[in-house]
C-alpha positions as CSV (number, residue, x, y, z in Angstrom):
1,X,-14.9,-3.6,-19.0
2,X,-14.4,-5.6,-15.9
3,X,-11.5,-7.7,-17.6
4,X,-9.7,-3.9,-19.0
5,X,-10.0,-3.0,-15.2
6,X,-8.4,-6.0,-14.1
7,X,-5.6,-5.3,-16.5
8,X,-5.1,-1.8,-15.8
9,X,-4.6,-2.7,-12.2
10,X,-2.1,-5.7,-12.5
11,X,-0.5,-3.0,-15.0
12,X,3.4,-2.4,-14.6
13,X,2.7,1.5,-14.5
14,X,-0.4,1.4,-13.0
15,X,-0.1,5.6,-12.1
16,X,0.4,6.2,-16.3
17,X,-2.4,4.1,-17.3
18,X,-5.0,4.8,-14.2
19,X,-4.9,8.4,-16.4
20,X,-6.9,6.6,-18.7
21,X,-9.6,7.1,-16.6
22,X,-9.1,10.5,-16.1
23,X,-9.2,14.3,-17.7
24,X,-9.5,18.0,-16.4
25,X,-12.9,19.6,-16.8
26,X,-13.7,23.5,-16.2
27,X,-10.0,23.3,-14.7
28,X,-10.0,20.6,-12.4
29,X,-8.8,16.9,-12.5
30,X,-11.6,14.2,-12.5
31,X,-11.8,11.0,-12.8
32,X,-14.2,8.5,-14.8
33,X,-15.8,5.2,-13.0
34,X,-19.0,2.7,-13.5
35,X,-20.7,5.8,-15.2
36,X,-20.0,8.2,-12.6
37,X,-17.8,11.6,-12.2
38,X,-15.3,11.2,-9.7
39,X,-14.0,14.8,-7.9
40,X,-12.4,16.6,-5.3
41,X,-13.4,18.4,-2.4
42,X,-10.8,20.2,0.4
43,X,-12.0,20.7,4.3
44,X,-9.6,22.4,6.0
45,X,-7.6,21.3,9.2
46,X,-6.7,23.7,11.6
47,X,-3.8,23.7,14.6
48,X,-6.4,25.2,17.3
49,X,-3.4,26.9,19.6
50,X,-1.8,29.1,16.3
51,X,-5.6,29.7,14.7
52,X,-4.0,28.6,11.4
53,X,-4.5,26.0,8.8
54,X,-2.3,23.2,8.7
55,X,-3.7,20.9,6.0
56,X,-7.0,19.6,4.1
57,X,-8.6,16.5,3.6
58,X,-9.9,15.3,0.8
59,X,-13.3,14.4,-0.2
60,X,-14.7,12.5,-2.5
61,X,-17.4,13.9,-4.8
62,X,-19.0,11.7,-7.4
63,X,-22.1,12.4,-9.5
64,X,-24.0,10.1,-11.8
65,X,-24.6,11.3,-15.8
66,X,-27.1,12.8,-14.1
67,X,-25.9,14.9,-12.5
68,X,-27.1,13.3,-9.1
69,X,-24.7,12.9,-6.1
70,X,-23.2,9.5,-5.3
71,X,-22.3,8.8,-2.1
72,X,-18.7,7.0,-2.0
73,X,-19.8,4.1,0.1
74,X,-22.1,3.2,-2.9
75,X,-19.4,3.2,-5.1
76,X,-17.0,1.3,-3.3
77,X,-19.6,-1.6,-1.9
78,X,-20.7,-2.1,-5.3
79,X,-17.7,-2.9,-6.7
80,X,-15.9,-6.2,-7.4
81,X,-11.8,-6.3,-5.5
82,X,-10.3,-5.4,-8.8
83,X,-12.6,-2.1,-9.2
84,X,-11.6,-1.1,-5.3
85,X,-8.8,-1.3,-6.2
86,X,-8.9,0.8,-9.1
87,X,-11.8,3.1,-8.0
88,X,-9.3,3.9,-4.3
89,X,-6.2,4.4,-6.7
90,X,-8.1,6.7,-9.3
91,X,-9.6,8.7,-6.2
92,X,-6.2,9.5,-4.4
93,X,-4.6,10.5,-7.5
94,X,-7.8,13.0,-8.5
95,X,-6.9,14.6,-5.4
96,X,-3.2,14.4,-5.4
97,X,-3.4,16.7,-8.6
98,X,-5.7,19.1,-8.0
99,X,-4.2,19.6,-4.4
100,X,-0.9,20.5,-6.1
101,X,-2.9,22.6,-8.8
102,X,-4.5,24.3,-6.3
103,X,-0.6,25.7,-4.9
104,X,-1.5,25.6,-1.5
105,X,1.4,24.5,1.6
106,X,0.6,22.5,3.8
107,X,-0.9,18.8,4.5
108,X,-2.8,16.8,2.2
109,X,-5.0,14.3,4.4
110,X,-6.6,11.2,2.0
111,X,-8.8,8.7,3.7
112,X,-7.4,4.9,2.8
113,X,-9.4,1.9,3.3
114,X,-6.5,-0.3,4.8
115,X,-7.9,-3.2,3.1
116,X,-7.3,-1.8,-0.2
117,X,-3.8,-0.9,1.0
118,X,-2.5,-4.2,2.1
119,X,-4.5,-5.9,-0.8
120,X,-3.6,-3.4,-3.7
121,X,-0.1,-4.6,-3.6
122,X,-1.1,-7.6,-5.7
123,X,-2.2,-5.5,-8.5
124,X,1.5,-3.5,-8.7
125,X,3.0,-0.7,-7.1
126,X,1.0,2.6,-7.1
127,X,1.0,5.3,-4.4
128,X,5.0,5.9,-3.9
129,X,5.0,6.0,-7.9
130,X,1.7,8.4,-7.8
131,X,3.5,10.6,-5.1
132,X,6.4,10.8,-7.3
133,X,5.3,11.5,-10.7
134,X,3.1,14.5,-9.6
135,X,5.9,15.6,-7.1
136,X,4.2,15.6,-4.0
137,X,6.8,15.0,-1.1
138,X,5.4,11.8,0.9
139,X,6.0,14.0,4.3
140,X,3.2,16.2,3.2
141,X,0.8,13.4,2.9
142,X,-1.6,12.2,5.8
143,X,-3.1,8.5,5.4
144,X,-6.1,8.5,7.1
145,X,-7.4,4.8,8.5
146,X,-10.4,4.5,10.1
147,X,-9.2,2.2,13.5
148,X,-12.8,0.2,13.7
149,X,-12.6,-1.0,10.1
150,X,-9.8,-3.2,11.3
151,X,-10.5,-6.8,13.5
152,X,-7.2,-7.5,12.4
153,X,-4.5,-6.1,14.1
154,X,-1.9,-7.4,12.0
155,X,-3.3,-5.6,8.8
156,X,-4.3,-2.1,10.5
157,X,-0.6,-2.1,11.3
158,X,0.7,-3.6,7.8
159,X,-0.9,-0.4,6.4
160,X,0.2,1.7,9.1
161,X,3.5,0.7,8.1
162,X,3.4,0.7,4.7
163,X,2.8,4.3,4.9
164,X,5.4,5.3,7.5
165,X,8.1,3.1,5.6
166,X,7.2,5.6,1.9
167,X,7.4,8.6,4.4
168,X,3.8,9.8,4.6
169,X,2.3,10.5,8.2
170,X,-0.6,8.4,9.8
171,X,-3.6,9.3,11.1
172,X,-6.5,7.1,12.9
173,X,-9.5,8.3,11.9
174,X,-13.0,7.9,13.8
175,X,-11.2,7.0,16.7
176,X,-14.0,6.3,20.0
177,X,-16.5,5.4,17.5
178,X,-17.7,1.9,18.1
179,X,-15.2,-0.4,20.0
180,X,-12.2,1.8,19.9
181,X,-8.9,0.3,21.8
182,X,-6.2,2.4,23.3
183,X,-4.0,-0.2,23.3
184,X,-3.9,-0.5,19.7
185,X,-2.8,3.1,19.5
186,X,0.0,2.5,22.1
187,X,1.3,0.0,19.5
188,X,1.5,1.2,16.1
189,X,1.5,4.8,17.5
190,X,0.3,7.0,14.9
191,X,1.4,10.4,14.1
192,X,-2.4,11.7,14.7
193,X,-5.7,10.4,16.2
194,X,-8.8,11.7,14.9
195,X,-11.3,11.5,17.7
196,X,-15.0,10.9,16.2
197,X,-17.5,13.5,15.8
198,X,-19.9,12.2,18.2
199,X,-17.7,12.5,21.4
200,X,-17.8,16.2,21.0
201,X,-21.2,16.2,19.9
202,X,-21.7,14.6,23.8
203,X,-19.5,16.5,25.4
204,X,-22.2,19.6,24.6
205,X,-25.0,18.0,27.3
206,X,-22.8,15.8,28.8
207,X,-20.7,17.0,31.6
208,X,-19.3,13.9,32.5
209,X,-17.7,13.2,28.5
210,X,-16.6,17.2,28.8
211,X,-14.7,16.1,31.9
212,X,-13.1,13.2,29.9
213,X,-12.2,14.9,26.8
214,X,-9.2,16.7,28.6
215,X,-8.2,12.7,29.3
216,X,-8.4,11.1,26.5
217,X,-6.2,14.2,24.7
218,X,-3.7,13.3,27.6
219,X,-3.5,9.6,26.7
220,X,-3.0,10.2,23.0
221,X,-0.4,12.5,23.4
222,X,1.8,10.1,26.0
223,X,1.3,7.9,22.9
224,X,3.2,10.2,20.8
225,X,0.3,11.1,18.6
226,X,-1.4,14.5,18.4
227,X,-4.9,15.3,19.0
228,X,-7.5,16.0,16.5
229,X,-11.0,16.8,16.9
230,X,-13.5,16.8,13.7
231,X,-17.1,17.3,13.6
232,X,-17.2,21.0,15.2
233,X,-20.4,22.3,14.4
234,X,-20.9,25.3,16.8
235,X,-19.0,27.7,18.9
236,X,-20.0,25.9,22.4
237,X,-18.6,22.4,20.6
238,X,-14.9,24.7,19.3
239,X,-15.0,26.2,23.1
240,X,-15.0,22.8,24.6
241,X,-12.4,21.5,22.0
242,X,-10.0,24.3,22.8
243,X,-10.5,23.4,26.7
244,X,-10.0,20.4,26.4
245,X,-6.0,21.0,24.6
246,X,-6.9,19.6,21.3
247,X,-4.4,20.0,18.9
248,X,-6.4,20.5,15.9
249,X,-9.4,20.5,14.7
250,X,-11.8,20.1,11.8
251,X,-15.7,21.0,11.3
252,X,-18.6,23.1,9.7
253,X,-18.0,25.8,12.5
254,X,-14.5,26.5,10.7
255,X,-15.0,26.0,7.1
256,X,-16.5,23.6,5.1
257,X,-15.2,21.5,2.2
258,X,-15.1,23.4,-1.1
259,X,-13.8,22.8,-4.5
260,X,-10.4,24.2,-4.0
261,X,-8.0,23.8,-1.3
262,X,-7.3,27.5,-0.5
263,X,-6.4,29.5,2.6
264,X,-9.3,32.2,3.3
265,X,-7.8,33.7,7.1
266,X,-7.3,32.4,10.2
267,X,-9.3,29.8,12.6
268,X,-12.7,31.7,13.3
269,X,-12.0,31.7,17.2
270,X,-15.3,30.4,18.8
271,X,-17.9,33.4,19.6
């Protein structure tokens, strides 16, 4: 098994044969891997000032033969470089199809460990190829890279660049989690930066963070990039994010991820 995946992955036309490990169930693409069901789930995005969606992100759902849910991290620690590799390929194309089955405009946000991105090169060419064969236009296409994976500057912005150079927009996700630097964001300047769930989560009982949020939106946007908040769980959290000039926004309080990307109304305005 481990030797097939190895060759699938080193294959010419990696995006024909990576449909090996794939078929459509009850209407929807899925994808096969190390005895587990690999699907899709859609969250929308929302531009906060025009109470309108703008996008989804995709989510990986995966279930064991047991039906039992997976979570992703499980999937991907487990697995050897070659089945990374594979597993992050067969995931983005999953979601690439059923995003376009699904007929919906707008954005299509998928999360990319830039590891796999700068690493997956060595097994042949993949996501320009993917993005063409289905016909999704690369400008409709957010890579999302989490900013404190990365030690190494170098390779957060050999992915970043990657990306930009196919055509797709960039996003920093998770950005003031952990040991966040500005000054990294100055330099490969992003399209967006997705500030982590917990600062808004603070910004509830903290009045000092609420006093900063309004900041920090300034300095990303002098970067260039816009503002996203995710993790909005209540009204008081979407109050403060709409206060503070966030550009968009993500979270439970708005909608939460379902099977199909579809548009079901506006942005519910906070109560």
């Amino acid at each position: 098994m481990m030797a097939e995946r190895r060759e699938m992955a080193c294959a010419v036309s990696a995006v024909t044969t990576i449909e090996r490990y794939s078929d459509i169930r009850a209407g929807r693409h899925v994808g096969h891997f190390g005895g587990c069901l690999i699907g899709s789930a859609f969250q929308p995005i929302f531009n906060l000032g025009q109470r309108q969606t703008v996008g989804f992100e995709a989510l990986l759902r995966a279930h064991d033969d047991l039906g039992r849910r997976v979570p992703p991290q499980d999937l991907f620690q487990s697995s050897s470089e070659p089945d990374c590799i594979l597993l992050d390929r067969l995931c983005r194309a999953v979601h690439v199809r059923n995003f376009l089955a699904d007929g919906t405009a707008g954005l299509l946000f998928l999360n990319v460990n830039p590891h796999v991105s700068i690493r997956g090169r060595r097994y042949g060419a993949f996501f320009r190829d993917m993005l063409e064969r289905y016909g999704l236009a690369p400008g409709r296409v957010v890579i999302e890279i989490i900013e404190g994976a990365v030690q190494d500057e170098a390779v957060l912005a050999g992915a970043v660049d990657y990306y930009k150079e196919i055509g797709c927009l960039v996003a920093i996700d998770d950005f003031g989690a952990g040991h966040s630097n500005f000054d990294r964001i100055w330099r490969i300047r992003p399209d967006i930066v997705k500030l982590d769930k917990s600062l808004i989560a603070q910004a509830v009982d903290n009045p000092l963070a609420r006093r900063l949020l309004p900041k920090l939106v300034g300095l990303i946007r002098e970067s260039g990039s816009l503002a996203l908040i995710e993790g909005v769980e209540t009204a008081e959290q979407a109050r403060i994010a709409l206060a503070a000039g966030f550009d968009l926004g993500q979270g439970y309080y708005f909608a939460r991820p379902a099977e199909r990307a579809s548009v079901e109304g506006d942005c519910r305005a906070p109560g």
